[in-house]
N, CA, C and O of each residue as an XYZ file, in Angstrom:
768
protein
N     -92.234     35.424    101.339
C     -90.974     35.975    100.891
C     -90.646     35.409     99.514
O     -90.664     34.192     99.334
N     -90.322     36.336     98.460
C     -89.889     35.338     97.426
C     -88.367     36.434     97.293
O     -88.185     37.560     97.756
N     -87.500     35.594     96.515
C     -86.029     35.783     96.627
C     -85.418     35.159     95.414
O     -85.967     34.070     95.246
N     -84.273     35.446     94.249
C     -83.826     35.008     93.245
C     -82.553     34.576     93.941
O     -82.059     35.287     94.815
N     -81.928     33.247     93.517
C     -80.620     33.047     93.671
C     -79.672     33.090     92.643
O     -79.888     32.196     91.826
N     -78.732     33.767     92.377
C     -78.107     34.058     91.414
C     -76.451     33.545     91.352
O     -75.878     33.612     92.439
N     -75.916     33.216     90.593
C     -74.629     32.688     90.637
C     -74.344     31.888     89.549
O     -75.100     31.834     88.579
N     -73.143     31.157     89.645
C     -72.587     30.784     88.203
C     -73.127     29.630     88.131
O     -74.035     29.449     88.942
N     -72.823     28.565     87.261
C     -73.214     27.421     87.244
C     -72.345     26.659     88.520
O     -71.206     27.022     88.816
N     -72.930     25.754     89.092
C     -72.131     24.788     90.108
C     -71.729     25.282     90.865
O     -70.658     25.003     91.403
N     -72.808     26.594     91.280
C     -72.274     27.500     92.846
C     -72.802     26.586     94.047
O     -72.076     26.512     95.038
N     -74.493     25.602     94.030
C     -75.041     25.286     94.500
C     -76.536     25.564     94.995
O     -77.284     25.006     95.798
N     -76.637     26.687     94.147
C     -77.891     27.337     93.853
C     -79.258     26.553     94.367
O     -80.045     26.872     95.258
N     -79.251     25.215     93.328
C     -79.958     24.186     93.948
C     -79.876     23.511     94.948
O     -80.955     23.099     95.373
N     -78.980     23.234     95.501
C     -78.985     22.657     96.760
C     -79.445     23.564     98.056
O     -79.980     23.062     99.045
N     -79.192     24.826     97.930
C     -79.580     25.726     98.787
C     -80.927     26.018     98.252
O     -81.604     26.544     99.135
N     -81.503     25.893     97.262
C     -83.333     26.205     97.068
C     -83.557     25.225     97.873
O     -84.062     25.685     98.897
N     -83.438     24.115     97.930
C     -83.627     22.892     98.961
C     -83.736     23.199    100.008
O     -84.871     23.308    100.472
N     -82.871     23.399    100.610
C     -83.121     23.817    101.939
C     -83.935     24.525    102.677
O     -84.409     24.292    103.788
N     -84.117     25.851    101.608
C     -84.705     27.134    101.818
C     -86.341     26.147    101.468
O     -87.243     26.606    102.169
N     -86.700     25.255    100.791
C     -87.934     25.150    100.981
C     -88.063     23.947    102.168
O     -89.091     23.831    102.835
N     -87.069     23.206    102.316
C     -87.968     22.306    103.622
C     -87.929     23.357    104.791
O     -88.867     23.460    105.581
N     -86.645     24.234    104.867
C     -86.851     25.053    105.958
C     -87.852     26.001    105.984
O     -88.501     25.991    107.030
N     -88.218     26.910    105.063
C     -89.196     28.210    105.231
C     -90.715     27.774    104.250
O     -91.564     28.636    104.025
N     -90.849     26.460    103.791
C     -92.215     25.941    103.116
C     -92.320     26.689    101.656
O     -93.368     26.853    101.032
N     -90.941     27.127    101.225
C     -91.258     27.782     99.984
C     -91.450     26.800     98.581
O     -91.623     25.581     98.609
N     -91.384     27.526     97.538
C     -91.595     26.700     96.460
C     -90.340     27.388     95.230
O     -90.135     28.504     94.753
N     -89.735     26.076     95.089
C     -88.626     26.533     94.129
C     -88.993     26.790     92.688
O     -89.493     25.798     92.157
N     -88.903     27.659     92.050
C     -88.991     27.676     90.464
C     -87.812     27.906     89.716
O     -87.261     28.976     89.458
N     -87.464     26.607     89.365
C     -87.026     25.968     88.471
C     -87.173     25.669     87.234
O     -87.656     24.612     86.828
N     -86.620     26.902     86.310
C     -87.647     26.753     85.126
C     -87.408     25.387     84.036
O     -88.111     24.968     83.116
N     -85.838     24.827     84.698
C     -85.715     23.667     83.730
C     -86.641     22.468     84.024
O     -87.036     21.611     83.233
N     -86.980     22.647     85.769
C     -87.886     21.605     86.116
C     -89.181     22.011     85.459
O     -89.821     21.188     84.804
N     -89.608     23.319     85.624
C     -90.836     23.289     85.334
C     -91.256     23.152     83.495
O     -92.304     22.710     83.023
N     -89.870     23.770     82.636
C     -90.127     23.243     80.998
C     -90.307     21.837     81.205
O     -91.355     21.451     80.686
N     -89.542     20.779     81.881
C     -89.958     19.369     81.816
C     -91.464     19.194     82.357
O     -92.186     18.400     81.755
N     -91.840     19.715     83.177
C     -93.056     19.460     83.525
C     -94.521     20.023     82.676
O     -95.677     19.632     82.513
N     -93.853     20.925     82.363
C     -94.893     21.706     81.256
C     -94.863     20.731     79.953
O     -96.005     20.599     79.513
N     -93.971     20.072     79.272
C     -94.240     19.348     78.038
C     -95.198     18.152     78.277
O     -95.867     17.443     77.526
N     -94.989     18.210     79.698
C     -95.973     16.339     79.897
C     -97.262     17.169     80.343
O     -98.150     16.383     80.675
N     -97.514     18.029     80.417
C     -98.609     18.431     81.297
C    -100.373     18.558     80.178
O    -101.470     18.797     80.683
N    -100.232     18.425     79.333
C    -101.329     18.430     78.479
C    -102.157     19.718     77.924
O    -102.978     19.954     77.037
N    -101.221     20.669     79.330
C    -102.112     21.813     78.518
C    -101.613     22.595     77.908
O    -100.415     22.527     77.630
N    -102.823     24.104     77.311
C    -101.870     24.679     75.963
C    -100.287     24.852     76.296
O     -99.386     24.256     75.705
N    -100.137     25.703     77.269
C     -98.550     26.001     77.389
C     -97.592     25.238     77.305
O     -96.458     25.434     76.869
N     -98.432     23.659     78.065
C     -97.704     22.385     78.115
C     -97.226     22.251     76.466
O     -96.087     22.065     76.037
N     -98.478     22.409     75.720
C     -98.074     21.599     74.567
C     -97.401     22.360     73.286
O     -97.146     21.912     72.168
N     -97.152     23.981     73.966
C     -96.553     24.713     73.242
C     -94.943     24.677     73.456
O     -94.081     25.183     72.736
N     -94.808     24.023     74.509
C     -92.865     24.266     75.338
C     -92.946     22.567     74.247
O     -92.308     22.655     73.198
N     -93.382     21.724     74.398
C     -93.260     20.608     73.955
C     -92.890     20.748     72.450
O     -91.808     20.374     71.996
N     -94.076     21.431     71.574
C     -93.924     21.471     70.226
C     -92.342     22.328     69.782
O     -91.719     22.169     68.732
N     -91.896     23.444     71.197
C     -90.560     24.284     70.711
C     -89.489     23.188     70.807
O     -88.712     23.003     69.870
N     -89.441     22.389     72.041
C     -88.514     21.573     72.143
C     -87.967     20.350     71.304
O     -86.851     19.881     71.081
N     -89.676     19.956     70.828
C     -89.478     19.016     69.476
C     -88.263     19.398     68.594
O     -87.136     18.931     68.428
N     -88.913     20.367     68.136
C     -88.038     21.038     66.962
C     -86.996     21.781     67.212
O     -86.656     22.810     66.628
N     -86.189     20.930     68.614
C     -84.857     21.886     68.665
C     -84.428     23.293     69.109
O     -83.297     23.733     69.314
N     -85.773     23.950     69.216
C     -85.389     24.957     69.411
C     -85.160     25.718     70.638
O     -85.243     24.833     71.490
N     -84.978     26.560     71.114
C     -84.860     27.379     72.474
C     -86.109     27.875     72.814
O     -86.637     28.643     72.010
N     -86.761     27.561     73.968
C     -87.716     28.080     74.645
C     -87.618     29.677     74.919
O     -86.776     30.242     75.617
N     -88.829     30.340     74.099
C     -88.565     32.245     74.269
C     -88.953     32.346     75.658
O     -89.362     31.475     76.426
N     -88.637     34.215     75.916
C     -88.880     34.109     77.050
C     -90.323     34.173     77.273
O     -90.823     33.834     78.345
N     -90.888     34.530     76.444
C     -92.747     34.697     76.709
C     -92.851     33.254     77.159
O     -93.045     33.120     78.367
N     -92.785     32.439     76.630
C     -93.238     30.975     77.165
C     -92.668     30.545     79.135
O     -93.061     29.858     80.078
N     -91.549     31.498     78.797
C     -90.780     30.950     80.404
C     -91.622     31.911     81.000
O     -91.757     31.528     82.162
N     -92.123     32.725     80.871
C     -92.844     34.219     81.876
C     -94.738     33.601     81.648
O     -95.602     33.596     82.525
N     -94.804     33.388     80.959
C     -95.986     32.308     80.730
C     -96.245     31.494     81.915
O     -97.030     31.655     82.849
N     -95.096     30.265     81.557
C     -95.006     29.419     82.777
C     -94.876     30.094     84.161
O     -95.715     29.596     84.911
N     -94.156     31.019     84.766
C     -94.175     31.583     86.005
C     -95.160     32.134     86.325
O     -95.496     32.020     87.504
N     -95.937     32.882     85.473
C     -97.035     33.548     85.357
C     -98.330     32.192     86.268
O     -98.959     32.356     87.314
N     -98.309     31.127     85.456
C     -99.447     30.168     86.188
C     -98.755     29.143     87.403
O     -99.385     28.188     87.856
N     -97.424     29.483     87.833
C     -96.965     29.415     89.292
C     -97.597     30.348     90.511
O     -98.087     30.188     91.629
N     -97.297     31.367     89.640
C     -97.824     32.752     90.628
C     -99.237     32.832     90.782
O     -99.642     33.445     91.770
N    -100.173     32.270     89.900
C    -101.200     32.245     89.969
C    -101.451     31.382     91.137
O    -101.986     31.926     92.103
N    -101.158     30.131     91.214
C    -101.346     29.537     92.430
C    -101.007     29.312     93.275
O    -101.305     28.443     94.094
N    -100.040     30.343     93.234
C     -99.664     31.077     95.042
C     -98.957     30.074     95.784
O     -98.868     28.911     95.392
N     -98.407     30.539     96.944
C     -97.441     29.731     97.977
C     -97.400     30.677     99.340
O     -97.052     31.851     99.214
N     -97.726     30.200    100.525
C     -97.514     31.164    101.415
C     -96.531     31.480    101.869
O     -96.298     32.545    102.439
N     -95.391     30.077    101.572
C     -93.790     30.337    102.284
C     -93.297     31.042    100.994
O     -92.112     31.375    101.006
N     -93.821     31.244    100.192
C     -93.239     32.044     98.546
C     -92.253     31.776     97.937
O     -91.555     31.081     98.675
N     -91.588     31.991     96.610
C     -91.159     31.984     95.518
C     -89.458     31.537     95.621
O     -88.974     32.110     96.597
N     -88.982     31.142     95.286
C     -87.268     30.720     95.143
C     -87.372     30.974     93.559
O     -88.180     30.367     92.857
N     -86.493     31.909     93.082
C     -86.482     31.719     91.769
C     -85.222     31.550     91.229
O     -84.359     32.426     91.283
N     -85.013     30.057     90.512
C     -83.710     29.539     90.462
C     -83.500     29.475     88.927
O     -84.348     28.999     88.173
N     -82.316     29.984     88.514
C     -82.391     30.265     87.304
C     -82.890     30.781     86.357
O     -82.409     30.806     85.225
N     -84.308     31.438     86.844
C     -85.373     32.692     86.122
C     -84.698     33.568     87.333
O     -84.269     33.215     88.431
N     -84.786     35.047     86.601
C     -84.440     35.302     85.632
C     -83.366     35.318     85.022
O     -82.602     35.273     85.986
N     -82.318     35.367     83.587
C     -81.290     35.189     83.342
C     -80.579     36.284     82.440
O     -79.473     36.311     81.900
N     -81.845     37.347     82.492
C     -81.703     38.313     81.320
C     -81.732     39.469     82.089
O     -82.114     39.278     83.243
N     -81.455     40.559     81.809
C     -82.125     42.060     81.796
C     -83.437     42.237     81.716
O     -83.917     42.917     82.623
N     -84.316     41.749     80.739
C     -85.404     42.052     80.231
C     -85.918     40.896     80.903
O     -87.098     41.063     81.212
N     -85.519     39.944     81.190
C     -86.633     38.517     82.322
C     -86.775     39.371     83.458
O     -87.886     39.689     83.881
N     -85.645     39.780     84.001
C     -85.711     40.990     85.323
C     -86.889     41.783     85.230
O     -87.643     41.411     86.129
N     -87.413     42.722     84.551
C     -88.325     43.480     84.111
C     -89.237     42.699     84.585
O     -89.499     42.748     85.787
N     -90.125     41.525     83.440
C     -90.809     40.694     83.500
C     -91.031     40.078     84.566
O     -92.216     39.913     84.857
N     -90.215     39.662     85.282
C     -90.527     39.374     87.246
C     -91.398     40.631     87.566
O     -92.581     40.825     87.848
N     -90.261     41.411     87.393
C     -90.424     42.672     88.312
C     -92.086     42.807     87.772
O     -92.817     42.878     88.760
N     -92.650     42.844     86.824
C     -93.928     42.986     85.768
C     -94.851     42.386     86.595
O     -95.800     42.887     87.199
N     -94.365     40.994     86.537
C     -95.299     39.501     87.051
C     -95.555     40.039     88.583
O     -96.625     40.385     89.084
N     -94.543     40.012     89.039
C     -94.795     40.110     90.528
C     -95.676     41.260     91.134
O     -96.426     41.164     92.106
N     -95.422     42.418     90.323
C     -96.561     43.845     90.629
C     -97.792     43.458     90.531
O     -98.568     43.739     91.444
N     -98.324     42.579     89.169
C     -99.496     42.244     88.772
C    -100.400     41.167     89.670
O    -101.553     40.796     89.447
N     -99.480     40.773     90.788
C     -99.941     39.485     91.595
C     -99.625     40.694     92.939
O     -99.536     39.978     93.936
N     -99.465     41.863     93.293
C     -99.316     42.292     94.318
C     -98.698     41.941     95.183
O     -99.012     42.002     96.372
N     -97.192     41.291     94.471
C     -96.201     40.666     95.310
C     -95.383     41.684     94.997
O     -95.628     42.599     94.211
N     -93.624     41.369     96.129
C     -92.578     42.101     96.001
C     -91.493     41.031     96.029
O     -91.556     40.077     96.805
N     -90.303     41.246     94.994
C     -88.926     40.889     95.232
C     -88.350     40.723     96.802
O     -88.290     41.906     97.134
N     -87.959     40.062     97.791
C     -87.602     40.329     99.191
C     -86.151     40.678     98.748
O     -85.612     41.764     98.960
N     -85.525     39.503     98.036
C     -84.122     39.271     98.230
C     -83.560     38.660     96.707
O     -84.200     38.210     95.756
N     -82.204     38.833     96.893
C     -81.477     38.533     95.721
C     -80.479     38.043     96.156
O     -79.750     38.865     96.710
N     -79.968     36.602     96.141
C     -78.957     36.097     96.817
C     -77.734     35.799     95.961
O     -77.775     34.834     95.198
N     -76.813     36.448     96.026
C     -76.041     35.767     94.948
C     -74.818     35.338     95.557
O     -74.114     35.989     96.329
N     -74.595     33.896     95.028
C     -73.960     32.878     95.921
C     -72.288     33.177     95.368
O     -72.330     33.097     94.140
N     -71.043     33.446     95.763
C     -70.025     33.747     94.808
C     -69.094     32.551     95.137
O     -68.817     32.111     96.253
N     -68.768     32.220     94.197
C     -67.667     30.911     93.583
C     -66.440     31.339     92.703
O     -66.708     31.918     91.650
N     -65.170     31.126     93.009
C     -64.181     31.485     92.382
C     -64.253     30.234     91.068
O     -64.287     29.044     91.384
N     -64.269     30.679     89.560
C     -64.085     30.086     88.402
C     -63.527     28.483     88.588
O     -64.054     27.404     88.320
N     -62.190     28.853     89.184
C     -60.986     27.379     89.443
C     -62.347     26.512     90.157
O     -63.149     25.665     89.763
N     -62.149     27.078     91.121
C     -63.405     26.145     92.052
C     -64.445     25.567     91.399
O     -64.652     24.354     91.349
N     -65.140     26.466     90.870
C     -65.894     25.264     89.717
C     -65.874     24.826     89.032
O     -66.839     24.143     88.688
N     -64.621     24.912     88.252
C     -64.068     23.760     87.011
C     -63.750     22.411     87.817
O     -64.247     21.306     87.599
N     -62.770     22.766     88.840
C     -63.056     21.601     89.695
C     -63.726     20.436     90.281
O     -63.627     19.210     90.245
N     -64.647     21.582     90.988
C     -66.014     20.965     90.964
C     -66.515     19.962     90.347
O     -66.589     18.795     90.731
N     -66.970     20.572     89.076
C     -67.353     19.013     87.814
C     -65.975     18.222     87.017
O     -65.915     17.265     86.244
N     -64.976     19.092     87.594
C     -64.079     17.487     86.902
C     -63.915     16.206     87.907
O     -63.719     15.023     87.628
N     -64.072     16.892     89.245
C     -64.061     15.683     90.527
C     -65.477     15.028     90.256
O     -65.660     13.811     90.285
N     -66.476     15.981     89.984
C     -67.674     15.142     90.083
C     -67.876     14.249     88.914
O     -68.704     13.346     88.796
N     -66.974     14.657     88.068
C     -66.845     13.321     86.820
C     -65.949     12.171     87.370
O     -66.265     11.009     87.112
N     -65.028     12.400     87.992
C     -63.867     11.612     88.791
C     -64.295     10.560     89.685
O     -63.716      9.474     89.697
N     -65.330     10.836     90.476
C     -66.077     10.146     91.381
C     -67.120      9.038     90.660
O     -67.300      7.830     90.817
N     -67.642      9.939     89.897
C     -68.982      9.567     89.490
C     -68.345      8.162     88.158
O     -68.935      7.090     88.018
N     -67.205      8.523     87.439
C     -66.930      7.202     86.843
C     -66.058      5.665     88.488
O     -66.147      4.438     88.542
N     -65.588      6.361     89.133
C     -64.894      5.620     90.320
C     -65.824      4.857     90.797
O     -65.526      3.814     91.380
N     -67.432      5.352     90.583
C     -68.534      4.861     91.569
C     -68.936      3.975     90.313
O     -70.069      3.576     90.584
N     -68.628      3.553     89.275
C     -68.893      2.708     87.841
C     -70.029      3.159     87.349
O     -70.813      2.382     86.806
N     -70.356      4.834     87.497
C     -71.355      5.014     86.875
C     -70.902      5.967     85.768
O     -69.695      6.077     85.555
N     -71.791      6.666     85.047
C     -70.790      7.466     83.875
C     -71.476      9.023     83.990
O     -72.645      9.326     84.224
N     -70.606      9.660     83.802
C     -70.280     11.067     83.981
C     -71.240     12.060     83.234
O     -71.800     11.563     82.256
N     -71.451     13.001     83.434
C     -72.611     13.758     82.663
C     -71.076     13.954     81.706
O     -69.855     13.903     81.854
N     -72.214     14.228     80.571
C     -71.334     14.859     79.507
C     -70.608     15.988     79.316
O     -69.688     16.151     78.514
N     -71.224     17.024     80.357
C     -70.491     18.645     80.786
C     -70.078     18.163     81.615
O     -70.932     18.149     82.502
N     -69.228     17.719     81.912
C     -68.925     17.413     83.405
C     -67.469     17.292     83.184
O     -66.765     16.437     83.722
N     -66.976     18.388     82.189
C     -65.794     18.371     81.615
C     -65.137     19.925     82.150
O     -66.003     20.748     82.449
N     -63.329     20.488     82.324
C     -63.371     21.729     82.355
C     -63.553     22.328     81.191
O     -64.020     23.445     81.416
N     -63.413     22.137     80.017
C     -63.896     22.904     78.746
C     -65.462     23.258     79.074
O     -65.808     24.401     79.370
N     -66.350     22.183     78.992
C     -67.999     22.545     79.078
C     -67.748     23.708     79.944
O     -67.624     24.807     79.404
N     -67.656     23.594     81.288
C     -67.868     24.107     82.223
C     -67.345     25.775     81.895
O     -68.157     26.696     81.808
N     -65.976     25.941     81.749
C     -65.816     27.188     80.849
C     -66.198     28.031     80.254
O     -66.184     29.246     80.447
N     -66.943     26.824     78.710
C     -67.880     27.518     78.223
C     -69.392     27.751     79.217
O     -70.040     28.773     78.991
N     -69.682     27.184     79.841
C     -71.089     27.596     80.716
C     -70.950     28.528     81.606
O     -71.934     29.204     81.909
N     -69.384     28.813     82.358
C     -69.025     30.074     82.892
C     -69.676     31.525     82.237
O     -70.475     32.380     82.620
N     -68.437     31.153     80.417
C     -68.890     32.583     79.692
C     -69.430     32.867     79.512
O     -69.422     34.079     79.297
N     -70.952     31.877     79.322
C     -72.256     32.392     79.007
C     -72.959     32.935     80.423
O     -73.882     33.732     80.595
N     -72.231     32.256     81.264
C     -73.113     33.222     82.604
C     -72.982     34.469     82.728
O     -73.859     35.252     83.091
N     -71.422     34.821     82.310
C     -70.191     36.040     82.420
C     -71.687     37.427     81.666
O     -72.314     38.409     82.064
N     -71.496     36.212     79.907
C     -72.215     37.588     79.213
C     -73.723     37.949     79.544
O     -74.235     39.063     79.650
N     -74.216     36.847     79.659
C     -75.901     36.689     80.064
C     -76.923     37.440     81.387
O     -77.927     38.137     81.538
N     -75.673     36.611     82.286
C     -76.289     36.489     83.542
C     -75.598     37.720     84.442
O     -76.220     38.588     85.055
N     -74.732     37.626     84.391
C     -74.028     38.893     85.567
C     -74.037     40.177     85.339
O     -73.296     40.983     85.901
N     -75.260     40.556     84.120
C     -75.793     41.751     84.249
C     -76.914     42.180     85.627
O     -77.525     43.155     86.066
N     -76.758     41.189     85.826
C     -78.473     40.990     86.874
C     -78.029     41.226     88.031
O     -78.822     41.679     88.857
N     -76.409     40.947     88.474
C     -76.098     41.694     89.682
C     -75.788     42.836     90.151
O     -75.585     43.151     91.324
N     -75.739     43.664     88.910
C     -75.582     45.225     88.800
C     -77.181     45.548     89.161
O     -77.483     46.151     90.190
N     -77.991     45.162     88.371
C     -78.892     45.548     88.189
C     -79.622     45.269     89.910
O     -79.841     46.334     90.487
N     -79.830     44.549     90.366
C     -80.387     44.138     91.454
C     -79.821     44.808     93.015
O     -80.462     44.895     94.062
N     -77.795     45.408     92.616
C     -77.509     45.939     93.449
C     -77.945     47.519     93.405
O     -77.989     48.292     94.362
N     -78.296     47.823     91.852
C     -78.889     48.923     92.350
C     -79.969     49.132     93.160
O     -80.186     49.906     94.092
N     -80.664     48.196     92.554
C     -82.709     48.554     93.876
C     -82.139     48.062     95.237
O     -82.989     48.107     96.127
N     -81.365     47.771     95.488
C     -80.994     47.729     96.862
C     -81.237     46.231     97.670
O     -81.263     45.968     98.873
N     -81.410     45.337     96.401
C     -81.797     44.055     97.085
C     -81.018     43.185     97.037
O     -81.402     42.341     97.846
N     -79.750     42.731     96.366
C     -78.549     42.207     96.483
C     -78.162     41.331     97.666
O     -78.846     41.967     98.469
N     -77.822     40.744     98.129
C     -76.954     39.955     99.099
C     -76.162     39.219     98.692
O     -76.542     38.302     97.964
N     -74.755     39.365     99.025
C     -73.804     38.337     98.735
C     -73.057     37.411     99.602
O     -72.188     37.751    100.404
N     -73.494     36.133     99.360
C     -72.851     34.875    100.303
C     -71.426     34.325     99.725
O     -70.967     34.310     98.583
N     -71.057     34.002    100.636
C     -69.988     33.023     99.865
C     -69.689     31.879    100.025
O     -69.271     31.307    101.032
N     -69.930     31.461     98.879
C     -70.832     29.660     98.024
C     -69.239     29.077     98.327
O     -69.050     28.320     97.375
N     -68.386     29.063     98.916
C     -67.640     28.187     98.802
C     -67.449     27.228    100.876
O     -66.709     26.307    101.220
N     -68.217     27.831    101.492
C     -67.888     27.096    102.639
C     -69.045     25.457    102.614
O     -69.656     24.885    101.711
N     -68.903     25.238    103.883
C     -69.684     23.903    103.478
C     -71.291     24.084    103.722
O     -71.821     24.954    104.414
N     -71.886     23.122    103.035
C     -73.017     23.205    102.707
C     -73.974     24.071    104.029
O     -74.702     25.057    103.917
N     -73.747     23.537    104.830
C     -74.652     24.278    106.643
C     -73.981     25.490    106.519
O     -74.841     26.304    106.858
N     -72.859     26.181    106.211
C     -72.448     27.346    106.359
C     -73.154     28.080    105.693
O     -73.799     28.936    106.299
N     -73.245     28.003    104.489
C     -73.777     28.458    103.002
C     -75.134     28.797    103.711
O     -75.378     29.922    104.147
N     -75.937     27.808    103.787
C     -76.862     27.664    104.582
C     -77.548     29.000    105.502
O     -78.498     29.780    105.428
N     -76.244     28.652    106.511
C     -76.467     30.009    107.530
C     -76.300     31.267    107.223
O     -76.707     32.220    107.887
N     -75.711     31.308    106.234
C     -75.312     32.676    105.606
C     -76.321     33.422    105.159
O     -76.720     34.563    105.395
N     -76.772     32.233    104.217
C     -78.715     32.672    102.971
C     -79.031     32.965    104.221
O     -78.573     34.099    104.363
N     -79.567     32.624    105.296
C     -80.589     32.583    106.615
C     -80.746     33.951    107.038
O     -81.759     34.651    107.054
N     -78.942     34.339    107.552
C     -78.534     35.465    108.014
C     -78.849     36.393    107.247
O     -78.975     37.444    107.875
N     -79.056     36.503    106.056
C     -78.788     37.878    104.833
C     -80.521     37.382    104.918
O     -81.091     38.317    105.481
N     -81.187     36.668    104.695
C     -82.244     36.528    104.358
C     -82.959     37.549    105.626
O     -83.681     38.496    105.313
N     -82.620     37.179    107.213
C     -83.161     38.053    108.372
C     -82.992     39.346    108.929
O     -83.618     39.997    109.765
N     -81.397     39.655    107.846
C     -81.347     40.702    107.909
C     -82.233     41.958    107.841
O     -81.732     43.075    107.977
């Protein structure tokens, strides 16, 4: 089964790829994990995400469809979580591309929904805590950042739920109960 989770920033996206792989043996792709892993990795692609990042710049999407591209190559039988790929219109395509060419299919599209307030919240408590615990706070971990990381989801990303409710693969949870709920929900929409 492979499946995209979609949602704003600090819906929990990741915490639920988690699950979904100790529970169903899948493999999360993570493309921020996997750009970190690709710069240390020695090879060409490795040392091409490395040389963009040097110099500041934004990783294109050929390099991110690159990288998924030699995920897919080596396969997973519990299959694909794709967390944060895709983020575009045209990355959509490019799945959709990748995945034909490997004689795979899209199962599911989960998109987790979080009311805005709720996640400004979110990271101002988790800054709240996180200095209380004497440690220090991510630097977004502000409601301004967070705002701005909303709008860019707003313009970027939430084309992809139109798009996905058209082919008919859509599911919508709602990311605000507690973590096992959330949980049961992905499960439920997933067995549907």
């Amino acid at each position: 089964m492979n499946i995209i989770l979609l949602g704003p920033p600090g819906a929990g996206k990741g915490t639920q790829a988690q699950k979904l792989v100790e529970e169903r043996g899948m493999v999360q792709l993570s493309t921020g994990d996997m750009l970190r892993a690709a710069k240390t990795s020695g090879t060409e692609m490795g040392n091409m995400v490395a040389g963009v990042m040097a110099r500041g710049e934004l990783v294109t999407d050929e390099i991110v469809i690159g990288l998924i591209r030699e995920q897919l190559q080596n396969g997973s039988e519990g299959g694909f979580i794709f967390d944060g790929f895709p983020r575009t219109l045209a990355q959509a395509d490019a799945l959709g591309e990748l995945l034909d060419e490997f004689g795979q299919n899209l199962d599911a599209v989960i998109e987790l929904q979080v009311e805005d307030d709720i996640l400004v919240a979110r990271v101002v408590n988790r800054a709240k805590e996180a200095v209380a615990a004497g440690q220090s706070a991510r630097a977004d971990d502000t409601a301004e950042a967070m705002t701005t990381r909303l709008m860019e989801y707003y313009k970027k990303t939430s084309p992809l739920i139109g798009y996905y409710h058209a082919k008919g693969q859509l599911k919508s949870v709602d990311g605000l109960g507690t973590m096992d709920a959330v949980q049961a929900d992905i499960a439920a929409a997933l067995n549907d």
